[in-house]
Phi, psi and omega in degrees: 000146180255153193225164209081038199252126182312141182298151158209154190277132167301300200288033170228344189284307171276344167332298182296338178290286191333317195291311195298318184277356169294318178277333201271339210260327213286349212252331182242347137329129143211036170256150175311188168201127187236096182248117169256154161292090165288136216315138205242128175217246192229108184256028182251010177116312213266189195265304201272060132206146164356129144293316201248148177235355172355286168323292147293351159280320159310299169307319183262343153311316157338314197299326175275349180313132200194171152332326182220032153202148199237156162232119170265130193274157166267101153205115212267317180320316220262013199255314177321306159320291186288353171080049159232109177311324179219160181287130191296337172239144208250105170310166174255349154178153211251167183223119195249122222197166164174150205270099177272355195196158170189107178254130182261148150067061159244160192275155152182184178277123163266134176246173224303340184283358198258339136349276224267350160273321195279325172238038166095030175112340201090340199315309211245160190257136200297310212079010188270150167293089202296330186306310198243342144314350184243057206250123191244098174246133192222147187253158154235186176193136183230136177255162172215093163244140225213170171233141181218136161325099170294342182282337212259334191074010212255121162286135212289132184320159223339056144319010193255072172256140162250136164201168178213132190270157143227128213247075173294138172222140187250122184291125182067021155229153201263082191203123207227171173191188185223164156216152177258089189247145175190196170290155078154342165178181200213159163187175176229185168165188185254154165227182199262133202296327194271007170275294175088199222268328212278309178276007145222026160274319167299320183297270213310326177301314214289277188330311172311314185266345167281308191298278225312293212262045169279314172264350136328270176310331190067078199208118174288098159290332197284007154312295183315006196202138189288038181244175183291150203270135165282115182278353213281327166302295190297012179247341167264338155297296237288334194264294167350305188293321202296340201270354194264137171293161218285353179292303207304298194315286192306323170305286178326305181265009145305340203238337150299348199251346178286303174298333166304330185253009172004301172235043180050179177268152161270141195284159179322313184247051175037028180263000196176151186285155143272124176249165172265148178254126153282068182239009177067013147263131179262103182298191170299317188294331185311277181323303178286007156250346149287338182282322177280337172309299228288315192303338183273308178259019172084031198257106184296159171260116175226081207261056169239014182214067205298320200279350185285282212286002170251326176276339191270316185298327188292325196260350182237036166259357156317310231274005212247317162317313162307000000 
């Protein structure tokens, strides 16, 4: 999981990733993708969360809808009422999902690193009395959501995330925060004490449907998220990439290095910035902005071998972002 990750209000981070794979799915895609929800609900038992989470799967699945991706409700009832025996259109596949565990109010000594999540970072200076203050109650909740094949009923291979929010509250201060721990990646931040347990049960639907169909698409969702690089992605762009003739290779990573570089380089004899050109050749400008990455991450400089510097562009380009 990654740490140091700047406080954040959560409940616009993920929206806004969704919204980014959302552009990524409507604009570069170009077979349809038609997905229903199956009914999804709360199997851990407990009172204080939704029985049904239906809905709300529904809703942050919504955020990707475009042109080429659809979301269809499961409602068998209202297909009756119309006297339709079957669906007129046959999803290619569903999401299947339910809220599996849930510990409430539980306790413990917080330490300093769950500190420094929980009240930013160090940005702000606490005042606590480390003796008697440092004291943490925190709830979790774990999820399981999987893409399952609509023809076949068979889940689409790792097609799978588990994850768990735990949800903090630091005692006698009005200061809550989250962390997300699961498969393929990870992350944390702060919420506003009245979002609570419920928005980070939202947080989780949200992330959860951000891993699946990030990979799904194969689209490095965790640029959009202060989290960890998904390898299962970064190992099928890295063979995609490996599959492109070496013009296609040098275009792709001129075109990561604009973003890594924004405002370009100072040139060898320090008289003027450099920007890199997406013209697929390694020109001069080209060559001094691959030698100074490889030189920065421990990287040989090779521009007939590409793919270290393309995985490397892929997994630090959030942070570049900031």
């Amino acid at each position: 999981m990654h740490r140091g990750s700047h406080p954040v209000t959560s409940e616009h981070l993920f929206s806004n990733a969704l919204r980014e794979l959302s552009s990524y799915i409507n604009n570069k895609q170009k077979k349809q993708l038609i997905v229903m929800v199956h009914p999804a609900g709360n199997n851990s038992g407990t009172r204080d969360l939704p029985v049904r989470i239906t809905q709300e799967v529904e809703a942050s699945l919504n955020l990707l809808s475009g042109r080429h991706f659809k979301v269809m409700r499961f409602d068998p009832i209202f297909r009756y009422q119309l006297g339709l025996a079957r669906l007129p259109v046959i999803p290619v596949i569903y999401v299947s999902g339910a809220i599996t565990r849930f510990d409430k109010d539980l306790e413990k000594r917080a330490s300093d690193r769950e500190l420094n999540l929980l009240l930013g970072g160090g940005k702000w200076k606490t005042g606590l009395d480390f003796n008697f203050e440092r004291e943490l109650s925190y709830s979790s909740v774990s999820t399981v959501f999987s893409l399952v094949d609509m023809r076949t009923g068979i889940i689409v291979p790792r097609m799978s995330r588990a994850n768990t929010v735990q949800v903090y509250t630091l005692k006698a201060r009005n200061e809550a925060g989250f962390a997300i721990y699961g498969n393929g990646a990870g992350m944390e931040g702060r919420l506003k004490m009245n979002q609570g347990l419920h928005q980070g049960v939202k947080n989780l639907i949200d992330y959860s449907l951000l891993q699946l169909f990030g990979s799904y698409f194969n689209f490095p969702y965790w640029q959009s998220l202060a989290g960890t690089t998904d390898q299962d992605v970064l190992t099928s762009l890295a063979k995609q990439f490996s599959s492109l003739n070496h013009r296609r290779q040098v275009l792709t990573v001129q075109q990561l290095l604009r973003f890594a570089f924004p405002h370009g380089l100072r040139s060898p004899d320090g008289r003027r910035f450099i920007r890199v050109k997406a013209n697929g050749v390694i020109d001069a400008e080209a060559s001094i902005f691959l030698q100074f990455y490889c030189r920065e991450h421990g990287l040989a400089y090779d521009p007939y071998s590409l793919e270290p510097v393309y995985k490397k562009l892929l997994s630090s380009y959030h942070n570049s972002r900031g």
